[in-house]
MARPAMI-713307 format. One record per atom (N, C-alpha, C, O): residue in one letter; x, y, z. Coordinates in steps of 0.001 Angstrom, whole numbers, plus 500000, padded with zeros to 6 digits. Each point is the difference from the previous one (the first is absolute). Layout:
N
AXYZ
...
This chain:
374
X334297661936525760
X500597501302499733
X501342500112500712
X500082499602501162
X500929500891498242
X501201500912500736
X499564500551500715
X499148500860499776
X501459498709501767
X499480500706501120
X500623501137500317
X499594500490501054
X501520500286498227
X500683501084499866
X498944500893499130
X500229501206500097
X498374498361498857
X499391500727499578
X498834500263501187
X499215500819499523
X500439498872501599
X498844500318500732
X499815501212500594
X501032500625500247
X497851499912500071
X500114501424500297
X499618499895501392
X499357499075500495
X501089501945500091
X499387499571501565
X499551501799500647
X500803500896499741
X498181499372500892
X499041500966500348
X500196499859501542
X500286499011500674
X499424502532499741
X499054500126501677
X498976500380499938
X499435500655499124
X500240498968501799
X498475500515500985
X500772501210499945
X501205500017500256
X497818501465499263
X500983501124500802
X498623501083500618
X500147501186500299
X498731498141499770
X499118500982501007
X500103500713500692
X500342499675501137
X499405501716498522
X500880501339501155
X498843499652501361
X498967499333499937
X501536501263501072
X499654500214501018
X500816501122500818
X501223500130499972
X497786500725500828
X501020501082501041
X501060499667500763
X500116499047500770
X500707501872498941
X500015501254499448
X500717499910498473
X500979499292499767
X498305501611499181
X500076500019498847
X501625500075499887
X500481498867499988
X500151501811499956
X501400500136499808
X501072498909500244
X501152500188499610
X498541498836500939
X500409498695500485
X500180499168498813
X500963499319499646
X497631500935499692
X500024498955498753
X500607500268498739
X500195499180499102
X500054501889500901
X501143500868499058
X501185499365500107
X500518499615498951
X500076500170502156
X501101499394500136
X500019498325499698
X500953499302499654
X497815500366500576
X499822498027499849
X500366500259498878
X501192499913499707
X497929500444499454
X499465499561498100
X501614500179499533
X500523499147499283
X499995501683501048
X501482500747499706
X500792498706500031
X500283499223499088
X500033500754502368
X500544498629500770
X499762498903498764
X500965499701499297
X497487499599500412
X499904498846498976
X500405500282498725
X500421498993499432
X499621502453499604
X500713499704499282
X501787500020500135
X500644499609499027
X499828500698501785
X501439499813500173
X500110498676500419
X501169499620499919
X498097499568500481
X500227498533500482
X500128498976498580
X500739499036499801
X498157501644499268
X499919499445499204
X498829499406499585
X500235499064499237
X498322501162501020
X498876499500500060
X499388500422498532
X499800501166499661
X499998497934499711
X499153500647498388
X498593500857500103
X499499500850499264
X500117498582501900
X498654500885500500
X499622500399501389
X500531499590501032
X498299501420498843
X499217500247501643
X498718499566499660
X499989499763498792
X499113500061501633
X498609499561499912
X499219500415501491
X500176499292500992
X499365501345499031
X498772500773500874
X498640500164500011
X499317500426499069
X500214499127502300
X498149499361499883
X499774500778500002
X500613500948500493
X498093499057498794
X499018501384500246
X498773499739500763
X498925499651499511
X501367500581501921
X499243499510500908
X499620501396500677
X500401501081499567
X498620498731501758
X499323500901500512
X500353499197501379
X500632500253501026
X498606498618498440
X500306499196501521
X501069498895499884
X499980499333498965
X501024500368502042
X501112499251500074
X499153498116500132
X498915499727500515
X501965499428498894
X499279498967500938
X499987499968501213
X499104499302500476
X501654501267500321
X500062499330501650
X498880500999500561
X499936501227499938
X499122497738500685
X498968500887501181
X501126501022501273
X501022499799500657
X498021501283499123
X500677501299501163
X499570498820501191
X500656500458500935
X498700498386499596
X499699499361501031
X500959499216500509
X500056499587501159
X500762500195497896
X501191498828500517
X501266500785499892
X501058499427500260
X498936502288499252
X500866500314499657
X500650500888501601
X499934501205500243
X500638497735500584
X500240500636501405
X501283499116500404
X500245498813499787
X500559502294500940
X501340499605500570
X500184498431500573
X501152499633500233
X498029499678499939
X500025498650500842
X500522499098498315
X500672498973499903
X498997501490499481
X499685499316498447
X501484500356499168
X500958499299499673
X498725502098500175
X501637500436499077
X499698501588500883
X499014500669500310
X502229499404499821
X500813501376500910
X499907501046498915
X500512501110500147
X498768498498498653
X500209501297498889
X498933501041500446
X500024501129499511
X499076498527501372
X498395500082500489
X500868501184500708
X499285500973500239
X502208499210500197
X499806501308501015
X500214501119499311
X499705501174500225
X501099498053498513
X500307501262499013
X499014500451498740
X499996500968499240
X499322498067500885
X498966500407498849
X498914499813500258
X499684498818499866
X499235502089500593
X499027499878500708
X498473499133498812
X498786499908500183
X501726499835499180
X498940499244499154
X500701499620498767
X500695500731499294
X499000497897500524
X500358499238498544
X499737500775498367
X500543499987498895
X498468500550501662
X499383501102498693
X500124500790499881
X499130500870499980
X502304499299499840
X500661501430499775
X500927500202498815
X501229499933500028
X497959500337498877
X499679499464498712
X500082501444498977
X499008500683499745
X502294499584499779
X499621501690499094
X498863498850498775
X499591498839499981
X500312502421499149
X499202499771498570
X501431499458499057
X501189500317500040
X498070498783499181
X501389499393499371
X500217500599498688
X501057499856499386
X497985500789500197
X501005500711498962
X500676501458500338
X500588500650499136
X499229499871502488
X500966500743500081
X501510499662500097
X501034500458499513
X498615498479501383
X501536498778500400
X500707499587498556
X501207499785499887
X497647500126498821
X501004499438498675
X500205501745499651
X500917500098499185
X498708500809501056
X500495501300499552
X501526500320500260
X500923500238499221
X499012499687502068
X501445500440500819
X501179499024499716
X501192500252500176
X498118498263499220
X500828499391500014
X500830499959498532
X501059499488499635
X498113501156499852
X499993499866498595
X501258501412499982
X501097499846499463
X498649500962500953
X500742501394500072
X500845500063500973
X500514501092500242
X499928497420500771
X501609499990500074
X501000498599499972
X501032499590500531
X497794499905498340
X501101499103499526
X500226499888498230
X499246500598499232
X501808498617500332
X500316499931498516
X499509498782499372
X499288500105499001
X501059498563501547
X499608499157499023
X499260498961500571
X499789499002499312
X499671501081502128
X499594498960500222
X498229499912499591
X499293500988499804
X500324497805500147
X498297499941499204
X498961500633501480
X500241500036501207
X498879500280498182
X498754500635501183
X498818499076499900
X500089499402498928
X498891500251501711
X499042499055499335
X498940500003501681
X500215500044501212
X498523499871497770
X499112499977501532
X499778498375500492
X499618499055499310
X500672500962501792
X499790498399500457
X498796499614500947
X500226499818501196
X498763500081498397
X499225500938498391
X498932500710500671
X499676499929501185
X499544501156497362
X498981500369500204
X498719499445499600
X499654498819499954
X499670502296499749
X498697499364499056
X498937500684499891
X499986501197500285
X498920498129499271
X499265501220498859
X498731500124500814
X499067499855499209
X500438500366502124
X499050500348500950
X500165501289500563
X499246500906499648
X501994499358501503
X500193501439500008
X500737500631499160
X500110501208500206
X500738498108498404
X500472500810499195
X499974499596498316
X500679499271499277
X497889501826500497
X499375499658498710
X501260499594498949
X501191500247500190
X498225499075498669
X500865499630499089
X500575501028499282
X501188499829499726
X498173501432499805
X500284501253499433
X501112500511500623
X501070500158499410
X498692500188502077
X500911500448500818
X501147498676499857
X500699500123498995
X499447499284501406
X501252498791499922
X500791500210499252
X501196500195500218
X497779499788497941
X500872500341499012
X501135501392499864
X501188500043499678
X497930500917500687
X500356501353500470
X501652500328500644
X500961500661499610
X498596498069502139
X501207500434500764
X500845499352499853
X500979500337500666
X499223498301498369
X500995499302499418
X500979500760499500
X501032500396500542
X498334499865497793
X500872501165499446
X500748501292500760
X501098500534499839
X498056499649500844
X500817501164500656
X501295499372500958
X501208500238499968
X497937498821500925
X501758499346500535
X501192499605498828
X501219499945500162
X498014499811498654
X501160499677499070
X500538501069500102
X501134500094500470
X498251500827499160
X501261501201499716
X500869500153501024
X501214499917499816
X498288500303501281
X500560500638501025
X501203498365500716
X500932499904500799
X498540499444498601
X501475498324500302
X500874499757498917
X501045499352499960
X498109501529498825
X501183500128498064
X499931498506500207
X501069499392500052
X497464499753500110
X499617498755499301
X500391498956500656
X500598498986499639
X498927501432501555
X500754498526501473
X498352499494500517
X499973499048500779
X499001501423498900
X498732499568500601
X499210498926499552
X499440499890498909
X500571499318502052
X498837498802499935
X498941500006500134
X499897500601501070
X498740499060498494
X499075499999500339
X499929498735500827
X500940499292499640
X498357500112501313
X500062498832500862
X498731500546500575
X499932501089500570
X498640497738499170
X499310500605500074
X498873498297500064
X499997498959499343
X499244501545501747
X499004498460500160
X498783500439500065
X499642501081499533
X499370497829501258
X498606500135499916
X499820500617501422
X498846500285500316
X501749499858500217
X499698500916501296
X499487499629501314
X499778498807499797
X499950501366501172
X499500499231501000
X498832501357501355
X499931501205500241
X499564497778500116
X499192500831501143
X500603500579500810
X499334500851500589
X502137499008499843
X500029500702501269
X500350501904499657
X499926501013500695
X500464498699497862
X500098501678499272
X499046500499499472
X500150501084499435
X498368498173500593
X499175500639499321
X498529499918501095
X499400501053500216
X500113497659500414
X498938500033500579
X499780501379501100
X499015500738499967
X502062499390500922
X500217500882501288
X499588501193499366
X499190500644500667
X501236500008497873
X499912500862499881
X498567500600499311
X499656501054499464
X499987498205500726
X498393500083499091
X500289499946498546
X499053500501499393
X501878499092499815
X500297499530498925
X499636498685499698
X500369499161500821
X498747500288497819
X499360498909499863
X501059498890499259
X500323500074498815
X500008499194501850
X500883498730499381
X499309498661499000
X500064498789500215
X499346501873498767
X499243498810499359
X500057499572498853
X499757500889499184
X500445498195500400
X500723499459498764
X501275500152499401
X500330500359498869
X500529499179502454
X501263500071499719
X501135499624499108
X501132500466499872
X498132498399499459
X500834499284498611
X499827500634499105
X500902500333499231
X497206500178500581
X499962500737498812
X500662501210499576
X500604500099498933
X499226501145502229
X500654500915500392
X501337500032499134
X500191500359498838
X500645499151502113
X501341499893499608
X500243499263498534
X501061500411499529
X498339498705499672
X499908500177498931
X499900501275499241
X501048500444499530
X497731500274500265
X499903500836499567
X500740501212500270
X500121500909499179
X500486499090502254
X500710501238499994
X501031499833499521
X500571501088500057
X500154498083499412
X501062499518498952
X499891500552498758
X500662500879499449
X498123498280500085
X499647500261498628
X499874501737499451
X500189500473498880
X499362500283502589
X499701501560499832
X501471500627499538
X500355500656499021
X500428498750502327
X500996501041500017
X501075499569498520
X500783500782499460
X499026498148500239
X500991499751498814
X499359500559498714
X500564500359498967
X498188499629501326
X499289500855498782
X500274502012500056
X500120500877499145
X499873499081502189
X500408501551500009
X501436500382499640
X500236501128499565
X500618498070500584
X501249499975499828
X500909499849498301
X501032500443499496
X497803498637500097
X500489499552498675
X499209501022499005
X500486500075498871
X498473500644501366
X498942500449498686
X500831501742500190
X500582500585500913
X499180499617498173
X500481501692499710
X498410500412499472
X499803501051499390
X499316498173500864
X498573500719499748
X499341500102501049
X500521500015501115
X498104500078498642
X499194500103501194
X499621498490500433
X500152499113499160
X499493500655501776
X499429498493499954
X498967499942500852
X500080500527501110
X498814498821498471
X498918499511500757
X500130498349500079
X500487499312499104
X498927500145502268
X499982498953500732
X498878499537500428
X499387500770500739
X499953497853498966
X498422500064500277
X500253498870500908
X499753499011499310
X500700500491502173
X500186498868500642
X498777500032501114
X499055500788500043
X501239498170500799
X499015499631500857
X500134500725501569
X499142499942500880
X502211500765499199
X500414500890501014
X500109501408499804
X499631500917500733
X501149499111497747
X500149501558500080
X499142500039498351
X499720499092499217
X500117501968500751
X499395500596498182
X500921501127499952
X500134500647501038
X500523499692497926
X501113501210499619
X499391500903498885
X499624499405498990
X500249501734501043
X499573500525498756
X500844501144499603
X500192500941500769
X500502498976497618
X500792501207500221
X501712500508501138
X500634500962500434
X499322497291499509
X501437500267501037
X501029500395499284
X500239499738498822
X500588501139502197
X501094500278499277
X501091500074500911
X499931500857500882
X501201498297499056
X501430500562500218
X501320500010499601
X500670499005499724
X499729502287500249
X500786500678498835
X501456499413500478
X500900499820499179
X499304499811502645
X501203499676500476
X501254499302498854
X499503499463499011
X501391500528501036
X500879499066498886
X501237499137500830
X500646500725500757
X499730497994499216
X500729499551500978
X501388500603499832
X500338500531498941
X500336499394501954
X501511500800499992
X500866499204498788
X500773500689499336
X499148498347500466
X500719499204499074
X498658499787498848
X498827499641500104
X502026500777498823
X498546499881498661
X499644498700499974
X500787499059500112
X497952500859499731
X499401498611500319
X500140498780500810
X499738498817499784
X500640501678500983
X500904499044501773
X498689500567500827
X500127501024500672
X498835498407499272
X498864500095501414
X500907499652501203
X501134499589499751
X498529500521501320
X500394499122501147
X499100498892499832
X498967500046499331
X501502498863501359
X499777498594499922
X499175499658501055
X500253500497501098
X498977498884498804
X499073499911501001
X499806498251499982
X499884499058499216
X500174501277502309
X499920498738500775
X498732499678500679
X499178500805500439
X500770497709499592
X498367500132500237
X500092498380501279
X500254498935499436
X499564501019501934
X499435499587501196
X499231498693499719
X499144499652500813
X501081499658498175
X499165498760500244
X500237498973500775
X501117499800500478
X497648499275499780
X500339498588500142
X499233498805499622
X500325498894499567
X498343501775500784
X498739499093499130
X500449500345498655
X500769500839499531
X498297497991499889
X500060499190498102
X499609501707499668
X500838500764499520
X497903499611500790
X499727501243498961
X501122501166500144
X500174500683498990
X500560499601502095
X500846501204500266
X501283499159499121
X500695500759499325
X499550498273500639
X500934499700499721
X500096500175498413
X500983500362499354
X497520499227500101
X499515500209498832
X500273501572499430
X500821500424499186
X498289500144501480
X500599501609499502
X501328500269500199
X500520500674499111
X500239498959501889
X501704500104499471
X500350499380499181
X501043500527499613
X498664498236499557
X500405499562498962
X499715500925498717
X500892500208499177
X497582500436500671
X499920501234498925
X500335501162499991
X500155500755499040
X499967499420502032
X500048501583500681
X501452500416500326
X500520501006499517
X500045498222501266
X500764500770501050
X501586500072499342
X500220499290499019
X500552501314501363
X501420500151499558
X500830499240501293
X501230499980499947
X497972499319501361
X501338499584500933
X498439499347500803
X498831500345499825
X501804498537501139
X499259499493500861
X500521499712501405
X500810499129500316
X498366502071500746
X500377500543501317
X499262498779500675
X498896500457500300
X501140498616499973
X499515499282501417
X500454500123501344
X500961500768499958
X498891498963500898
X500492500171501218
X499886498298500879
X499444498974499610
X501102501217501297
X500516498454500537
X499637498915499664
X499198499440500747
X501229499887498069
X499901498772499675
X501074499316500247
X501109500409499657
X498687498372501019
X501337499112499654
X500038499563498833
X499067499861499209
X502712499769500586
X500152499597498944
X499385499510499113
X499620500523498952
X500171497832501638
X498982499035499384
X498870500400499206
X499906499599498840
X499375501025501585
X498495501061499637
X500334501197499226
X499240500434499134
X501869500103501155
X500264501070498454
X500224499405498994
X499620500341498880
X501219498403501477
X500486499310498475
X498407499603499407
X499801500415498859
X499159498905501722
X498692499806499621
X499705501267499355
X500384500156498841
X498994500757501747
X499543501231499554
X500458500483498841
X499324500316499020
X502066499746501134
X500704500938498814
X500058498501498515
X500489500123498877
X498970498884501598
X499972499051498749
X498320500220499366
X499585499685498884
X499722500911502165
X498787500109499577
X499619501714499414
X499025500372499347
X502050500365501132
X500179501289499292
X500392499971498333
X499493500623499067
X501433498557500957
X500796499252498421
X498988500174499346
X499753500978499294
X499238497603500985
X498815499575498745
X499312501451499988
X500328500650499008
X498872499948501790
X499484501059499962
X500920501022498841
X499297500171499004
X501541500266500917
X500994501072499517
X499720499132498259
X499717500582498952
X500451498149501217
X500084499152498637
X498763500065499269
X499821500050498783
X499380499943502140
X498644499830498993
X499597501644499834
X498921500302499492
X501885500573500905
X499190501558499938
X501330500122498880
X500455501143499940
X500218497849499180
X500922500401499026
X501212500940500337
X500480500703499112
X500113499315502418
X501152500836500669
X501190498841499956
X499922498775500089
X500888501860499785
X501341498863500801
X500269500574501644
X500111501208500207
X499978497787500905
X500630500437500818
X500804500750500425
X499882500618501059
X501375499460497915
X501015501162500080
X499953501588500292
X500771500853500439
X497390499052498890
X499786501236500208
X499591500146501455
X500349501093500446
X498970498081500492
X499609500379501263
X501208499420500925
X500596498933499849
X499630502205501295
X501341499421501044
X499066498980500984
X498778500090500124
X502031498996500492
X499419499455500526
X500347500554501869
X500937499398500525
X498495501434500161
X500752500518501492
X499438499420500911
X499378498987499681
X500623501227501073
X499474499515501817
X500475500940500822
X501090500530499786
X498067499815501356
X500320500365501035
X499682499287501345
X498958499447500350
X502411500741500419
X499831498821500916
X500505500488501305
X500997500721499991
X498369498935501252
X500285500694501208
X501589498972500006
X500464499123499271
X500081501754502287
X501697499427500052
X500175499944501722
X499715501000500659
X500602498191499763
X500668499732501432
X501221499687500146
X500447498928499591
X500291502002501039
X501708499211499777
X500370501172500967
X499544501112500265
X501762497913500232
X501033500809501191
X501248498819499610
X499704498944499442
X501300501306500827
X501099499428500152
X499841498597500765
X500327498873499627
X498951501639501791
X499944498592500913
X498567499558499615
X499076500730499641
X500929497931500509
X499011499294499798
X498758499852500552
X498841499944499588
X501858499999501695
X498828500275501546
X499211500756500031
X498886499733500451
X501462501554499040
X499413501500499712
X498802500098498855
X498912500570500072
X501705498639498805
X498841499790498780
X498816499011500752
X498832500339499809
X501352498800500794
X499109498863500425
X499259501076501174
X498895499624500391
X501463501258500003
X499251501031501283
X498984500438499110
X498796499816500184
X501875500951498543
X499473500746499178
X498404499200499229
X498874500469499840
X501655498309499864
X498886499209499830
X498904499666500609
X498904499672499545
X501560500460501761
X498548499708500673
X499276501227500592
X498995499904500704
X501547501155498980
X499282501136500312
X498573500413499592
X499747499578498872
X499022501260501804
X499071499772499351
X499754501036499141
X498902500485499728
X502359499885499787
X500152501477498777
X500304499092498955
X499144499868499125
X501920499473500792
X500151499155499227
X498779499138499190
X499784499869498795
X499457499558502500
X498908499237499081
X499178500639499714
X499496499545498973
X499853501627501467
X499139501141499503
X500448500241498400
X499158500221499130
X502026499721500648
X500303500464498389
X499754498895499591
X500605499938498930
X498616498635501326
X499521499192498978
X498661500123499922
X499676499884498818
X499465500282501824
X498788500800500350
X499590500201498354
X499029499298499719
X501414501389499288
X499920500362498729
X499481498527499252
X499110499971499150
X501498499040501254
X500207498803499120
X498962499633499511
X499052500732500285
X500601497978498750
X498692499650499718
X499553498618500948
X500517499580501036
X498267499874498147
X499584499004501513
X500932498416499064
X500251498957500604
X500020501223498230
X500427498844499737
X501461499957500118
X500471499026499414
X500466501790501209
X501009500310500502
X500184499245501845
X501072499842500583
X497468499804499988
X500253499817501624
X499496498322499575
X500159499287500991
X499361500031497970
X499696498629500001
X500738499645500253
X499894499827501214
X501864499549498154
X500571499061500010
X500537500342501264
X501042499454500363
X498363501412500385
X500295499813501389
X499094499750501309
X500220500438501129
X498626498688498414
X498597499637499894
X499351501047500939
X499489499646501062
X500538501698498521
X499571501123500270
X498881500725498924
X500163500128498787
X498668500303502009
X499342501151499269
X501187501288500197
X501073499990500604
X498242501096498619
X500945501353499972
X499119500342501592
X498832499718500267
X502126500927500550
X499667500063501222
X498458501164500029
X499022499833500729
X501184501381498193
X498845500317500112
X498627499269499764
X498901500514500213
X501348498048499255
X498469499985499448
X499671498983498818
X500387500608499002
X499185498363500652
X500285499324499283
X499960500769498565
X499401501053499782
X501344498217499318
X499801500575498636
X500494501763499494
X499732500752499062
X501047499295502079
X500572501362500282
X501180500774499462
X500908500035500830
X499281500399498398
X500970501039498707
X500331500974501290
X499132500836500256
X501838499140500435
X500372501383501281
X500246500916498949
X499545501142500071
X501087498502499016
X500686502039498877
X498579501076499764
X499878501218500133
X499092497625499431
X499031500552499995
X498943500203500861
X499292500877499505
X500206498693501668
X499042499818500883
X500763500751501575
X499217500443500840
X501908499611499353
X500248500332501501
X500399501636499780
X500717500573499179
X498452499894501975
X499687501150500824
X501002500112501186
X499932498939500621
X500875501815499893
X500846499769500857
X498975500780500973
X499573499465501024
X500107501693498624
X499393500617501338
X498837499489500578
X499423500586500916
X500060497983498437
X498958499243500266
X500304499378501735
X499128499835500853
X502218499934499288
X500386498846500688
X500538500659501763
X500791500942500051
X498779498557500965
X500846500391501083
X500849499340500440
X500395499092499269
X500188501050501959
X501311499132500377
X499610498620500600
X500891499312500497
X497906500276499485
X500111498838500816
X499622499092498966
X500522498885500008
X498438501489498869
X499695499309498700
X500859499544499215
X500183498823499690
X500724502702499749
X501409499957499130
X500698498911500836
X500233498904499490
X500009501293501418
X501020498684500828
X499729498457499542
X500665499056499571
X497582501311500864
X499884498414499778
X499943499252498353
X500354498880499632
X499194501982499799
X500687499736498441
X501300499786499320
X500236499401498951
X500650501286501961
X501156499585499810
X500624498594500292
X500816499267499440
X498502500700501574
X500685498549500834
X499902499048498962
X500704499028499725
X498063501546499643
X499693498077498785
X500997499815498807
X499880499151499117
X501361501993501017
X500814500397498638
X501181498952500820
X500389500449501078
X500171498264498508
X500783499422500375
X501574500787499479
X500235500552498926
X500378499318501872
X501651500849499790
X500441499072499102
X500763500690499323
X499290497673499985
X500157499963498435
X499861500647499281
X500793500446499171
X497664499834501074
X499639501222498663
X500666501143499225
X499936500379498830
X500892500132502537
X500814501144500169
X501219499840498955
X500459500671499075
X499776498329501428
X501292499322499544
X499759499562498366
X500716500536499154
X498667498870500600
X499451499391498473
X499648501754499376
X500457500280498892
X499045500389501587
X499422501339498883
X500915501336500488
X499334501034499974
X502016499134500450
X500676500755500033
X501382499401499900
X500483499036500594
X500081501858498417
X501485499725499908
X500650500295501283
X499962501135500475
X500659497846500129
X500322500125501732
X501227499308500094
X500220498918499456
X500411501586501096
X500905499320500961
X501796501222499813
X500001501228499910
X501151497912500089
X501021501008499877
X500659500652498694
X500704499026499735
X499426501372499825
X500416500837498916
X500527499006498825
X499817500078498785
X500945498897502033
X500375499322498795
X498644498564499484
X500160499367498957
X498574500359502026
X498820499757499955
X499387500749498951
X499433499723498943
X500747500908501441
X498718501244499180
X500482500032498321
X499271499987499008
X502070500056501067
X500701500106498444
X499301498492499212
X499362500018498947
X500889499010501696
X499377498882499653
X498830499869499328
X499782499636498844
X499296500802502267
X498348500022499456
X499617500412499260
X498925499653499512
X502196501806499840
X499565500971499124
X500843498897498518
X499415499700498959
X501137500149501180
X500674499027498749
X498946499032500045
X499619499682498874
X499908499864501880
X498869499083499982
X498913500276499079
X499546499299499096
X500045502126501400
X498736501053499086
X500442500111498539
X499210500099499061
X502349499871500810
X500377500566498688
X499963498320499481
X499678500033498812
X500489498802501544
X499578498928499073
X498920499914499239
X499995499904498773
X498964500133502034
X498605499802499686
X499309501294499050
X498848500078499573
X502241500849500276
X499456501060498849
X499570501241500523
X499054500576499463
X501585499960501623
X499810501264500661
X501017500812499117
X500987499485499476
X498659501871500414
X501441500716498966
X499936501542500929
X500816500878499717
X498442499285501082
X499869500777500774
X499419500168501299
X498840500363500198
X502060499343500733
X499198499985500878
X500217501072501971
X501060499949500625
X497754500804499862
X500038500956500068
X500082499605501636
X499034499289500274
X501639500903500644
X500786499775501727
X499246500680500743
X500198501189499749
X499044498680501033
X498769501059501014
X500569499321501150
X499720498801499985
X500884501509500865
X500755499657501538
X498959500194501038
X499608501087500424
X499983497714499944
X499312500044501052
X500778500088501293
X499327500384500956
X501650499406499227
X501162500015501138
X499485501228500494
X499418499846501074
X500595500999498620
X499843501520500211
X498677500355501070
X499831500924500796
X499571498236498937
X498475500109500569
X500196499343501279
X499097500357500757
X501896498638499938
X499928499211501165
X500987500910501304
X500441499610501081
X499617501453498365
X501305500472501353
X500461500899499476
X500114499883498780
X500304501249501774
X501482500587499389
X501019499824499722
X500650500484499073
X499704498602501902
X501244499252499660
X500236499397499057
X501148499912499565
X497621499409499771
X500210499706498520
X500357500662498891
X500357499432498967
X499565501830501185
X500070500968498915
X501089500422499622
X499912500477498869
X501330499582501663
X501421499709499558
X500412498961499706
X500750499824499040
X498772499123501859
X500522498433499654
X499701499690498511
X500689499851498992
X497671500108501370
X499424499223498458
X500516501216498630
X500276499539498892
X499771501427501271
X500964501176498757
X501114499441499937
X500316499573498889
X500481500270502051
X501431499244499998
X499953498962498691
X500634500116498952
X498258498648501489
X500230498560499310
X499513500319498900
X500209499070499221
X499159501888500208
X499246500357498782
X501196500646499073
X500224499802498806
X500393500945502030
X501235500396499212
X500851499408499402
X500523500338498938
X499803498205502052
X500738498906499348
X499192499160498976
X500743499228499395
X498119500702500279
X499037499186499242
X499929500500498550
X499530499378499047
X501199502267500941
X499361500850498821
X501838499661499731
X500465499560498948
X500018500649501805
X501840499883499775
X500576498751499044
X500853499936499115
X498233499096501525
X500251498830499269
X499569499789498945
X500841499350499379
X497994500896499828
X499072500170498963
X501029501164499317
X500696499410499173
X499550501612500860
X500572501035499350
X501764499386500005
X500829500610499325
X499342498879501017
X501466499491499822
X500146498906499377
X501127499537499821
């Protein structure tokens, strides 16, 4: 692809104080960013146990990692003060937020974005649903079907009934209409296993993964292809995105600090267990271990979390985050855009190791979006 056609996204997760983030989202579309993308989380990955001044100095200003608004208030506000940039959840899903409802608050962000909303949307994980006495079970199927619901609520101008193995519908109805005549928002769908990948090949309008290296997206997204082929789609119709954590400062020394921090390796924590082999590693939680789906942060204290960390070698760091100096980072991302990335979405982990990072690493991000837009 023309790497002048690639789209490039933030992490833009509000956090206190609300009025702050008014000014970010603002800030990224004047920079030039095609999108924001915002988790819909409850709980942050980083344990409140490791989250203390000895670690990152953010601990004096922010008294807990999980300080987390609701994300479709954050796509509300954002939606109502900006013009053209895209909105998109990075992601939700269909456990605490039924498929009916989904369909529901889509449309309505359409209106209220005049047709900037993404759906971005996966199979979900325990640490947003177990804590809360919410049941996390059958997560592939689930999210199948809550696909199949909401595009059925979206597309029928009748009533519709649904006879599946999760939900039964009788008599559904919604009247919503998308802001653009027949322009749904596009929905993105979190795979990485054959079957998720499978339902994005029938299903999905875009495919949201999160830290893959290169090498392994180009796999995946060749195994997304056949899938899309045999469900009779052309590719063209699904985007291909990523979202990918980011380490960068100007000096070098500083990124390599940043790397070995144990905030840093905590954000791989998510990964799967066939992600720690070729580094003849089990996943530190546990053999055979999916972290997106299985880790609990408030499970863990400071002397446990520590020692789990230690087994995360600072390669790792380095291999599954775009890292190093600005004109590094431009690289890797041309790298992503070989192998068939057409969108792909910047979550700055810099931010999480210090304060001091938080101008720096904005700084080099500025030049990263400068260069891409120029």
């Amino acid at each position: 692809m023309d790497i002048s056609d690639l789209k490039i996204g933030r992490e833009g997760t509000f956090i206190p104080p609300f009025k702050s983030n008014i000014n970010t989202v603002k800030s990224y579309e004047n920079e030039g960013y095609d999108s924001i993308f915002f988790a819909d989380h409850i709980l942050n990955w980083v344990p409140e146990s490791i989250w203390i001044p000895e670690i990152t100095d953010l601990a004096t200003v922010y008294p807990s990692p999980h300080l987390i608004y609701d994300v479709f208030a954050m796509m509300t506000a954002t939606a109502l003060n900006t013009k053209k940039i895209n909105l998109g959840t990075g992601v939700t899903e269909p456990f605490r937020r039924n498929p009916a409802v989904l369909a529901q608050t889509f449309l309505t962000l359409d209106e209220l974005s005049r047709g900037r909303s993404i759906l971005g949307i996966g199979a979900g994980e325990k640490e947003n649903t177990i804590p809360y006495g919410i049941k996390w079970e059958k997560p592939v199927s689930t999210l199948e079907e809550a696909v199949i619901i909401i595009r059925r609520l979206w597309e029928s101008d009748e009533k519709i009934d649904y006879d599946g193995n999760i939900w039964k519908l009788k008599n559904a109805l919604l009247r919503l209409k998308p802001f653009k005549k027949g322009k749904f928002p596009p929905i993105w769908i979190a795979a990485r296993g054959n079957r998720m990948l499978d339902i994005t090949g029938r299903l999905g309008d875009g495919w949201l993964p999160i830290f893959l290296k290169p090498e392994i997206y180009k796999v995946k997204l060749g195994i997304l292809r056949k899938f899309a082929q045999k469900a009779g789609r052309n590719m063209d119709e699904i985007t291909p995105a990523l979202i990918m954590g980011v380490i960068t400062d100007e000096e070098r020394d500083e990124v390599d600090k940043m790397l070995k921090n144990p905030i840093t390796k905590n954000t791989l924590i998510p990964l799967y267990h066939e992600d720690f082999k070729p580094y003849g590693l089990s996943h530190p939680l546990g053999e055979n271990i999916d972290g997106t789906l299985e880790f609990i942060p408030t499970h863990y204290d400071k002397d446990s979390m520590l020692q789990i960390l230690e087994k995360i070698p600072t390669k790792m760091c380095r291999d599954f985050y775009l890292s190093g100096t600005p004109d590094e980072v431009i690289g890797q991302i041309e790298n992503y855009a070989k192998v068939g990335v057409k969108h792909i979405i910047l979550f700055n982990i810099s931010i999480l190791c210090g304060l001091k990072y938080i101008p720096r690493s904005n700084k080099c991000l500025k030049m990263v979006i400068k260069y891409f837009r120029n």
